[in-house]
DOLUMZA-485520 format. One record per residue (C-alpha): residue in three letters; chain; z, x, y. Coordinates in pm, whole numbers. Layout:
<pts>
ALA A Z X Y
...
</pts>
This chain:
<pts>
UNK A 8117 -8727 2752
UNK A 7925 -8480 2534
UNK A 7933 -8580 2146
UNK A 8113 -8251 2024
UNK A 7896 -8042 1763
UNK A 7970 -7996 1398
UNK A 8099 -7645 1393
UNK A 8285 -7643 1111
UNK A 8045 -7808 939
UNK A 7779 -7582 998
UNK A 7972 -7309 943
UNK A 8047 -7378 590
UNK A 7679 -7505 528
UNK A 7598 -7144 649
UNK A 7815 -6939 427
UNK A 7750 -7119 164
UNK A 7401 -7063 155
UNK A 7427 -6719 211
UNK A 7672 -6667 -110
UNK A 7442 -6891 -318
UNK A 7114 -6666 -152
UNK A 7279 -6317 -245
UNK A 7373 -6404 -607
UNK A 7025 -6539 -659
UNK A 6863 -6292 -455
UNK A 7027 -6060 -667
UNK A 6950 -6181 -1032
UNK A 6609 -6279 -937
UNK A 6534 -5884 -813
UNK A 6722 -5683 -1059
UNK A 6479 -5856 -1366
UNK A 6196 -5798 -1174
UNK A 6302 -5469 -1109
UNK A 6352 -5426 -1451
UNK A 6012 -5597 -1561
UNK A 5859 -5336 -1305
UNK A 5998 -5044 -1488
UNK A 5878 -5132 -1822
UNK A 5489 -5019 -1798
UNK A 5584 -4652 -1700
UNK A 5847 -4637 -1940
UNK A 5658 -4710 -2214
UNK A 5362 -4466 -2087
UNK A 5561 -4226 -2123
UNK A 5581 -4122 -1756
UNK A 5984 -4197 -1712
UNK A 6306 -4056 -1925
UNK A 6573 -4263 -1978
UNK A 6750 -4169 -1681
UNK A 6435 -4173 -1447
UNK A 6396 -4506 -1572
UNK A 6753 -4590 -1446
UNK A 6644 -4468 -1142
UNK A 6355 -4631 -1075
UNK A 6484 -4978 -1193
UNK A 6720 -4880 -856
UNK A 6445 -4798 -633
UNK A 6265 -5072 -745
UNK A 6508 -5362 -586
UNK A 6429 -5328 -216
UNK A 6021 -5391 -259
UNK A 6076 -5655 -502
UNK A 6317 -5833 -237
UNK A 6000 -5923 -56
UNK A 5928 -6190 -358
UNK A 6302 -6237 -481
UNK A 6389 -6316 -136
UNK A 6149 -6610 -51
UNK A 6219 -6809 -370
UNK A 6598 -6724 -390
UNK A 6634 -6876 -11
UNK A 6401 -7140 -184
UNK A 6621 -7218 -474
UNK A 6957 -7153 -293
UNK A 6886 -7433 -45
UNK A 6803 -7713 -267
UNK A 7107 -7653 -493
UNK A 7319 -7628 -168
UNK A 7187 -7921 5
UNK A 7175 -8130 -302
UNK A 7498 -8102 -402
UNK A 7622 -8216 -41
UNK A 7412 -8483 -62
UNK A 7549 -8583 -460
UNK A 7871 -8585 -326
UNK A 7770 -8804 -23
UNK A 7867 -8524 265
UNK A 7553 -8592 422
UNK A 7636 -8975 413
UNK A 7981 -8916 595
UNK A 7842 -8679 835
UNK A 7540 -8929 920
UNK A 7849 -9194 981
UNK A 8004 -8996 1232
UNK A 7661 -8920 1467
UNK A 7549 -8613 1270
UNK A 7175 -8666 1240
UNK A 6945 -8478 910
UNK A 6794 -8243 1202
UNK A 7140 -8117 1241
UNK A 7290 -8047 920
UNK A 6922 -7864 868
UNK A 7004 -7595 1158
UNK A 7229 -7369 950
UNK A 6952 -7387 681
UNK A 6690 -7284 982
UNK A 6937 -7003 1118
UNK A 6955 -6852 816
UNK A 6596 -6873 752
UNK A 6533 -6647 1070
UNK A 6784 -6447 928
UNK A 6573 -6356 632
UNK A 6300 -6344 858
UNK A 6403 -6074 1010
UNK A 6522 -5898 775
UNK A 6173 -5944 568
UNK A 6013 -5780 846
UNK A 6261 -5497 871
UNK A 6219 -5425 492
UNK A 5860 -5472 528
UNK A 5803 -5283 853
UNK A 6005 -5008 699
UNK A 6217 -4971 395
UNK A 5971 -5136 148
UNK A 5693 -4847 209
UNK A 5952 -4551 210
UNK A 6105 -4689 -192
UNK A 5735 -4776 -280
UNK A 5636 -4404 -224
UNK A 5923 -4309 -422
UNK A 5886 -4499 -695
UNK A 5497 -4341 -681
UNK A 5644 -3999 -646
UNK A 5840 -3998 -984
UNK A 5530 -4158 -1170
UNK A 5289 -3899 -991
UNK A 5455 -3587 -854
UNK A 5390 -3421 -1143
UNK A 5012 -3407 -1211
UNK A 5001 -3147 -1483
UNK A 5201 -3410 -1642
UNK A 5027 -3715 -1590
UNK A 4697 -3549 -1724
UNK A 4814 -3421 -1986
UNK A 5028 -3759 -2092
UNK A 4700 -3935 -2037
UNK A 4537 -3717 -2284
UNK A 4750 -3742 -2578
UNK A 4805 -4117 -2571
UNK A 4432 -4122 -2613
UNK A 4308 -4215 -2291
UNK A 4023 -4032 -2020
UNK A 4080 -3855 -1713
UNK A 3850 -3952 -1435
UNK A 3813 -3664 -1211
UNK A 3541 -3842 -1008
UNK A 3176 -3772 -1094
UNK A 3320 -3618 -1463
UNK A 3490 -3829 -1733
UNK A 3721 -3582 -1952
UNK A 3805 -3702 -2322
UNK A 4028 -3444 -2559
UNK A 4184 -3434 -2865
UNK A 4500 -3340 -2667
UNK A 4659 -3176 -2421
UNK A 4931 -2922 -2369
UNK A 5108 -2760 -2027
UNK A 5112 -2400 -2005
UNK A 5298 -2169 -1801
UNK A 5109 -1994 -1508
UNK A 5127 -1651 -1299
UNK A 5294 -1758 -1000
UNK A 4994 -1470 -830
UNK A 4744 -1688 -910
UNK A 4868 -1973 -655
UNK A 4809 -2255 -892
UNK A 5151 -2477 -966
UNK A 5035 -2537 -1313
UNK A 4781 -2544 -1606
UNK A 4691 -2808 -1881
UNK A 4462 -2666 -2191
UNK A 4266 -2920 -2344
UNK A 4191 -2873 -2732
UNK A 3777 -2989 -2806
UNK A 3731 -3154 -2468
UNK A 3428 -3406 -2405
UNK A 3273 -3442 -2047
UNK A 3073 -3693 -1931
UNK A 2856 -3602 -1604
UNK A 2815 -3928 -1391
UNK A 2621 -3988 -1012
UNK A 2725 -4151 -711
UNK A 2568 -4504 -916
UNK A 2818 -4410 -1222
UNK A 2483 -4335 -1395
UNK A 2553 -4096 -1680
UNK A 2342 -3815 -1627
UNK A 2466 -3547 -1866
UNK A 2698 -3493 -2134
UNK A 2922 -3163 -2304
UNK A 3144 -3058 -2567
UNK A 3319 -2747 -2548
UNK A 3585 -2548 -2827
UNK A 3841 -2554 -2546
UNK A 3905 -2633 -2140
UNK A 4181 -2550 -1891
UNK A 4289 -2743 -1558
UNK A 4476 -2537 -1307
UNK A 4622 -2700 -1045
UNK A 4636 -2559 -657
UNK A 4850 -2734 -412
UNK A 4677 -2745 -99
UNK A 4874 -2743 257
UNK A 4808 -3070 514
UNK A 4509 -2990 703
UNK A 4487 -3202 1052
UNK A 4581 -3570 1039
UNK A 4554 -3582 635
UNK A 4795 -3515 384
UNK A 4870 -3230 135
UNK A 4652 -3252 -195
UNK A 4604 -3073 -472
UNK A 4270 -2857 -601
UNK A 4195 -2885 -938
UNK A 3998 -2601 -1113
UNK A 3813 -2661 -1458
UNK A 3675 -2447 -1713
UNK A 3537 -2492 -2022
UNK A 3470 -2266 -2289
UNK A 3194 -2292 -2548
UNK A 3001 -2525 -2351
UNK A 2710 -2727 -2487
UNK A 2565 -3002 -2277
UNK A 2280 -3255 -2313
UNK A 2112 -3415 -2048
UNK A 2087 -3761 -2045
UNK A 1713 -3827 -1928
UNK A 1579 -3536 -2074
UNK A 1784 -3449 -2369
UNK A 1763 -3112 -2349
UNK A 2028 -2911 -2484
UNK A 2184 -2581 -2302
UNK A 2492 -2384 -2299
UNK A 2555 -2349 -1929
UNK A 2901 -2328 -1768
UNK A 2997 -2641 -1582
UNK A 3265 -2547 -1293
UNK A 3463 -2830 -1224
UNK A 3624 -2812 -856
UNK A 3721 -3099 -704
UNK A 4012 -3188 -449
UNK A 4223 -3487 -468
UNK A 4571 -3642 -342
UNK A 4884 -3450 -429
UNK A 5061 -3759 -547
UNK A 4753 -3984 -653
UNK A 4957 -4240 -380
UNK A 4689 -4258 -106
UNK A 4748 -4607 -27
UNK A 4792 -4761 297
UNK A 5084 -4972 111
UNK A 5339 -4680 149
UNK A 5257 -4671 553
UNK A 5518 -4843 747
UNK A 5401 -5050 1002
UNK A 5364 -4849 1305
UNK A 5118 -4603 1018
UNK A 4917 -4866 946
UNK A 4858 -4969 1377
UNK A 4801 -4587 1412
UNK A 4572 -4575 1103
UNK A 4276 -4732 1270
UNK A 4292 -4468 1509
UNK A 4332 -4134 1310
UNK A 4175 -4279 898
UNK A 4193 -3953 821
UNK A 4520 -3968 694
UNK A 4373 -4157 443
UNK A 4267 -3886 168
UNK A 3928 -4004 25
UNK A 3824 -4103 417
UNK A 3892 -3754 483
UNK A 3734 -3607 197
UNK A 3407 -3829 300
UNK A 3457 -3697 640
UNK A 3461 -3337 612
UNK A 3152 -3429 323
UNK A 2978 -3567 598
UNK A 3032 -3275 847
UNK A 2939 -3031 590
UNK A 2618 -3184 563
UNK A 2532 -3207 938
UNK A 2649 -2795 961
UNK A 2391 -2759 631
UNK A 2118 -2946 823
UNK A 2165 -2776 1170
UNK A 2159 -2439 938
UNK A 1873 -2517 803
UNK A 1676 -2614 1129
UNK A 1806 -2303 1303
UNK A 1636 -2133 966
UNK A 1306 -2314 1033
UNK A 1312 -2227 1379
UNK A 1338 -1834 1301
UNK A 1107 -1872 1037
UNK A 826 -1990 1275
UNK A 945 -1738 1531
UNK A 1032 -1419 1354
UNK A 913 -1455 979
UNK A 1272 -1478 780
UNK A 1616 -1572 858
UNK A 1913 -1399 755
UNK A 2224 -1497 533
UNK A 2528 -1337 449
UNK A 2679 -1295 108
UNK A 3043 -1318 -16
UNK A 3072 -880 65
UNK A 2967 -928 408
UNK A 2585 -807 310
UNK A 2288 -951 508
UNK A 2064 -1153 307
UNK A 1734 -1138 460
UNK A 1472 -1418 352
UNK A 1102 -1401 450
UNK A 844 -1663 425
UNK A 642 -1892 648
UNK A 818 -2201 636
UNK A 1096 -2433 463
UNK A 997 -2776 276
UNK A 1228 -3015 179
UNK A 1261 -2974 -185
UNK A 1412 -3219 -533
UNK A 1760 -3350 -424
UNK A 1944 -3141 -192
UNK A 1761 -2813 -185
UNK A 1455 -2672 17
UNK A 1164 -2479 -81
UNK A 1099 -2111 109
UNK A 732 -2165 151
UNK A 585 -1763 110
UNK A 355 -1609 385
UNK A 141 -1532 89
UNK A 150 -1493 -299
UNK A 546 -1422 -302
UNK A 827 -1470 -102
UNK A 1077 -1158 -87
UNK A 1442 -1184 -31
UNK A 1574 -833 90
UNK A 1985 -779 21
UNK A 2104 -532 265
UNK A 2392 -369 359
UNK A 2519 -484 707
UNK A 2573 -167 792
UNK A 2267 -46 713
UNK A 2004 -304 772
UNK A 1676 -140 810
UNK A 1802 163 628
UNK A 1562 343 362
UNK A 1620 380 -36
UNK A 1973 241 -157
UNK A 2004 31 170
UNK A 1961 -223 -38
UNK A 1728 -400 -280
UNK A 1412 -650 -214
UNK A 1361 -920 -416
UNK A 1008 -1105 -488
UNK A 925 -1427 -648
UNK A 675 -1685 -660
UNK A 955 -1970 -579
UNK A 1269 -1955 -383
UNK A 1467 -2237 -336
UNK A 1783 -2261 -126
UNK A 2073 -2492 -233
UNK A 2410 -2588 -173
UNK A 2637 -2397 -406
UNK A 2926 -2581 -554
UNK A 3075 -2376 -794
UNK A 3397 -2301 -895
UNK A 3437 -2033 -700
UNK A 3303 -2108 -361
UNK A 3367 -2483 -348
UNK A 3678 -2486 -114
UNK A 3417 -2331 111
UNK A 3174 -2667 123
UNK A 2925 -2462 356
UNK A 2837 -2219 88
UNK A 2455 -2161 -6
UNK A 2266 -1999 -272
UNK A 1938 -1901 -350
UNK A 1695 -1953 -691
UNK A 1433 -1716 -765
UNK A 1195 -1773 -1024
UNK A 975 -1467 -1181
UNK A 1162 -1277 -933
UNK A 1069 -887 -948
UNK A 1353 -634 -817
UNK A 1353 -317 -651
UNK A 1513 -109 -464
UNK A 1435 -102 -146
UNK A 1218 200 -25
UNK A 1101 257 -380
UNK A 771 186 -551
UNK A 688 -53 -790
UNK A 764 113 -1064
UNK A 1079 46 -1047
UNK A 1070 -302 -1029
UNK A 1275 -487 -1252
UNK A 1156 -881 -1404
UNK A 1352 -1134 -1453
UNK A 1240 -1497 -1534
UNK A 1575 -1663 -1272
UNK A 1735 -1480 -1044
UNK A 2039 -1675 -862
UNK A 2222 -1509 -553
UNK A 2539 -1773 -465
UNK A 2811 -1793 -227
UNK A 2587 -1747 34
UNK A 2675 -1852 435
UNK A 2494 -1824 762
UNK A 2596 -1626 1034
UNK A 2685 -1920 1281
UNK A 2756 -2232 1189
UNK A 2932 -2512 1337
UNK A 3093 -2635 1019
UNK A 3444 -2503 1174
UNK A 3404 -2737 1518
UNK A 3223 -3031 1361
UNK A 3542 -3046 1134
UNK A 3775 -3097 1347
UNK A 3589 -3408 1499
UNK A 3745 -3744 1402
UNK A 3564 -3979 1140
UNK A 3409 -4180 1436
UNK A 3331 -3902 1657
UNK A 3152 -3775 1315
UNK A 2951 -4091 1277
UNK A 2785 -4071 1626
UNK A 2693 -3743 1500
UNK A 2500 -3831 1206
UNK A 2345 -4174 1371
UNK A 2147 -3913 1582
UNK A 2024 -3719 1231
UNK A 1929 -4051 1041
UNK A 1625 -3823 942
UNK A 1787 -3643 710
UNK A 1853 -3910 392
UNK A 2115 -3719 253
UNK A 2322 -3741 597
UNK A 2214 -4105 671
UNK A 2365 -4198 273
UNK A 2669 -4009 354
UNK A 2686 -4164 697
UNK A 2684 -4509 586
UNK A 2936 -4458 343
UNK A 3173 -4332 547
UNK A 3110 -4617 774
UNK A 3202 -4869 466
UNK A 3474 -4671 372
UNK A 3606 -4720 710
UNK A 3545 -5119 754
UNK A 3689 -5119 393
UNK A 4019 -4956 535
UNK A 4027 -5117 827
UNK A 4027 -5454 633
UNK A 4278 -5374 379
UNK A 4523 -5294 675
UNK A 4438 -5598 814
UNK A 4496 -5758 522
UNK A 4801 -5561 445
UNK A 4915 -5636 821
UNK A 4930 -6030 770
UNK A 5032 -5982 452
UNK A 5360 -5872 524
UNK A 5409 -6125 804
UNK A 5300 -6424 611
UNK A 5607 -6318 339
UNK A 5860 -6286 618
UNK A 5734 -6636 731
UNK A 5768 -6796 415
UNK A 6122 -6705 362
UNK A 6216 -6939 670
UNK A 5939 -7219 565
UNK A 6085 -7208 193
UNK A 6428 -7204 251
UNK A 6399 -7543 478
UNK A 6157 -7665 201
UNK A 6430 -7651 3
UNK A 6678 -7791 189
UNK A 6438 -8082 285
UNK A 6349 -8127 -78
UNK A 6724 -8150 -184
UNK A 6794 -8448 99
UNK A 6429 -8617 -31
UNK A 6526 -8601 -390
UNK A 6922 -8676 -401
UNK A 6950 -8925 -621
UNK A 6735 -8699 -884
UNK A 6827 -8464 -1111
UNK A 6852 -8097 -974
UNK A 6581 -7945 -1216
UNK A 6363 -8206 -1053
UNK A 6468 -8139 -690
UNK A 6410 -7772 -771
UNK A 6070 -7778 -926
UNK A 5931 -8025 -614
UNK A 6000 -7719 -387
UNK A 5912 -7449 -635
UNK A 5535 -7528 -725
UNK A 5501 -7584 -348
UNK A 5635 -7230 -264
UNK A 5475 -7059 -553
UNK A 5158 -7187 -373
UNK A 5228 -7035 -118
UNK A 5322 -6691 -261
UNK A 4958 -6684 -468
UNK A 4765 -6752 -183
UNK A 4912 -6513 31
UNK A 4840 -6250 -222
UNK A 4479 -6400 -290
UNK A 4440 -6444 94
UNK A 4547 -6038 161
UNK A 4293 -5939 -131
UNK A 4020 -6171 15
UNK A 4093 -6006 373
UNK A 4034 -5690 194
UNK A 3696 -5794 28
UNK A 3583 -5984 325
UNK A 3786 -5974 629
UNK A 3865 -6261 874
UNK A 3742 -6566 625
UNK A 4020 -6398 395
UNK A 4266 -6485 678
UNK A 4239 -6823 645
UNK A 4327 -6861 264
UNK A 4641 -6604 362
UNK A 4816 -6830 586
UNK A 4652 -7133 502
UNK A 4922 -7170 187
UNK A 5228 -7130 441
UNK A 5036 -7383 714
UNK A 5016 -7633 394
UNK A 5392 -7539 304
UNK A 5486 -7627 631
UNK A 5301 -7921 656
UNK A 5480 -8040 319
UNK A 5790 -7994 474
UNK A 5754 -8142 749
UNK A 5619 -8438 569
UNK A 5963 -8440 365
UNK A 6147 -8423 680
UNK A 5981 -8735 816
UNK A 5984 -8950 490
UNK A 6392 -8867 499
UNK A 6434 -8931 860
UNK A 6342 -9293 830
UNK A 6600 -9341 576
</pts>
């Protein structure tokens, strides 16, 4: 005859720990909720209210490290008092081995388990990107809170320091959501190195702010604009002092949350495939196929050069912008040098409608040096395929007339320049990988092989942090069943000492575990696979120590 199971027993075993893992569950989150509120708070960024608020949103992502140590904590004071009080003693005398009193401990650690991986998988990311939203949403805001407490903003290549800062209201025509003044702003001009290469003061700057709509497989972001006024800048290298404008555009997140963090689970599988939802992978993308449109431009330029003598360009009115010389030459950074048939290159601006026309078709420019560039200002930078040319001791006339008319002027700059075809438009709507094929066959250009390569690190970078965030998540919803029979374990090792003791002999063991899971998922992110084995090395060894427990208590 079957030995009948303890039921009952169980049963109350079961319930008990679940009472004893909700009350703890729920002190342990609400002060780390709490504690998690306190930085914004005292930035500045939350009222009193939103700060009510986001102590609430707060609770379900710090569950995933209130619920590991509460299951932790609530079976060794469960266990240990059935054991003080010799349950475990009576139960043993009636059949009931260790390994069974330890089941409702082990159902109710696959309980937690799956709920960890629910909340993980997909309630955790959904609270964490509201908790981002209320710190972020508001840009304008941020920026300008950033300002007066006496801190920089780092809008990428330029560092922005101000006396302070103040939100104004905008024209609802001009499409920007709002504008920050700064009073005496500083700038500091870095490179891609973080090298500082120039520096600026101005009397006064304003930031408007343009939300931008989702454009393929990344999110919505937001433009900011920059202006300064009274501008006086010093180069770093050479020291010389000018008063040129400095146009600030640059594009960037619309909550400053791009993070695969706030992904749920099925995101982050689907984020090796499509990075581009990733903002700064798709900012590097469409840098990278702006550069292979440039280049092809510029080789279809060399080839009509070498065929017909010039190569046309059209200007922000729809004019044709005819340049003549023998050849193009790469020239200092990203520009290239309009090599003239003979003394001077000439640069004729015509009319479309009336190229080839006769006096007022247009007018002809000549110069000893033309030089065509990228153009990133202000004003054309949404663009990214915009060009513009540099004349020096550039004489102009119109066209059809003589020379006495010819005007002289030491620079001569004609921006927001584009070329009839380009494949900018198709090459951006290639994915990041179908992208990187493309610039492996132009490694002759160094500008495309530099952007190349970093877009393939930024995309082993991602694709280790979601690794790393992958097993992270896992290894937490893991540890709540390996704690919560550590505890219980600990509790029947330790009965006859006192519960502080019991306690700390399965705390220090979990906390282990906890730190190297986070160290592991950061080393996964820095490294990869080697970071893998740290990760769930610390619950391997956490299991191994209870196991070990379990053994040294089943002989007795």
């Amino acid at each position: 005859m079957a030995r009948p199971q303890p039921i009952t027993l169980w049963t109350s075993i079961f319930w008990e720990l679940t009472r004893t893992v909700v009350i703890t569950a729920a002190v342990l989150v609400s002060v780390i909720a709490f504690a998690a509120t306190i930085k914004p708070l005292a930035d500045g960024r939350l009222g009193p209210l939103e700060a009510i608020k986001y102590t609430l949103l707060a609770i379900p992502p710090m569950l995933a490290y209130a619920l590991p140590f509460a299951g932790c904590f609530a079976s060794s004071l469960v266990y240990y008092r059935l054991s003080t009080d010799n349950e475990f003693v009576a139960a043993a005398s009636g059949g009931v081995s260790h390994r069974s009193l330890l089941l409702p401990a082990a159902a109710l650690g696959l309980v937690l388990f799956v709920g960890m991986t629910a909340l993980s998988d997909q309630v955790i990311p959904r609270f964490l990107q509201t908790m981002r939203l209320m710190i972020t949403e508001d840009i304008a805001k941020l920026l300008a809170t950033n300002i007066n407490r006496g801190q920089s903003v780092d809008l990428k290549k330029y560092l922005v320091f101000a006396d302070r800062a103040q939100r104004i209201d905008v024209d609802p025509a001009s499409g920007a959501s709002s504008a920050v003044v700064l009073a005496r702003p500083a700038v500091l001009e870095r490179d891609p190195s973080g090298v500082v290469v120039s520096e600026g003061t101005a009397s006064r700057a304003t930031i408007w702010l343009f939300p931008q709509p989702s454009q393929g497989d990344s999110g919505p972001t937001t433009r900011l604009a920059m202006r300064f006024e009274d501008f006086v800048s010093k180069d770093a290298k050479t020291g010389l002092v000018t008063g040129r404008t400095l146009p600030v555009s640059l594009t960037v997140p619309a909550t400053l949350a791009d993070d695969p963090k706030f992904l749920r689970s099925d995101e982050l599988r689907d984020l090796n495939n499509r990075p581009e939802r990733m903002g700064w992978i798709d900012q590097r993308r469409r840098q990278l196929a702006t550069e292979i449109a440039r280049e092809r431009v510029i080789e279809e330029f060399t080839r009509s050069l070498s065929l017909t003598g010039s190569f046309t360009l059209l200007d922000s009115a729809g004019r044709q912008v005819v340049v003549s010389g023998r050849s193009i030459q790469n020239g200092p950074g990203r520009a290239w040098t309009i090599v003239p048939k003979g003394e001077f290159a000439t640069v004729d601006v015509l009319r479309g409608s009336e190229f080839g026309g006769g006096a007022g078709a247009g007018v002809r420019h000549s110069a000893k040096s033309v030089v065509l560039a990228p153009d990133f200002s202000e004003e054309v930078a949404a663009s990214g395929m915009s060009l513009r040319l540099e004349l020096r001791d550039a004489g102009s006339a119109p066209l059809g007339s003589d020379r006495s008319d010819t005007t002289k002027r030491e620079r001569l700059s004609i921006g927001a320049l584009r070329a009839p075809q380009s494949q900018a438009d198709q090459l951006l709507k290639m994915t990041s990988l179908e992208l990187l094929g493309e610039g492996d066959k132009m490694q002759s250009s160094s500008t495309i092989k530099v952007v190349t390569s970093e877009l393939r690190r930024e995309l082993e970078d991602l694709s280790r942090e979601v690794m790393g965030k992958q097993n992270d998540r896992v290894a937490l919803s893991v540890s709540c069943l390996v704690m919560l029979l550590t505890g219980a374990v600990t509790a029947l090792r330790f009965s006859k000492s006192l519960p502080l003791t019991v306690y700390l002999w399965s705390f220090f063991p979990a906390l282990l575990c906890v730190i190297t899971i986070a160290g592991g998922q950061q080393l996964t992110h820095a490294h990869g696979w080697p970071g893998l084995g740290l990760l769930w090395g610390g619950v391997l060894l956490l299991a191994g120590y209870t196991f070990l427990m379990y053994a040294t208590v089943r002989r007795h």
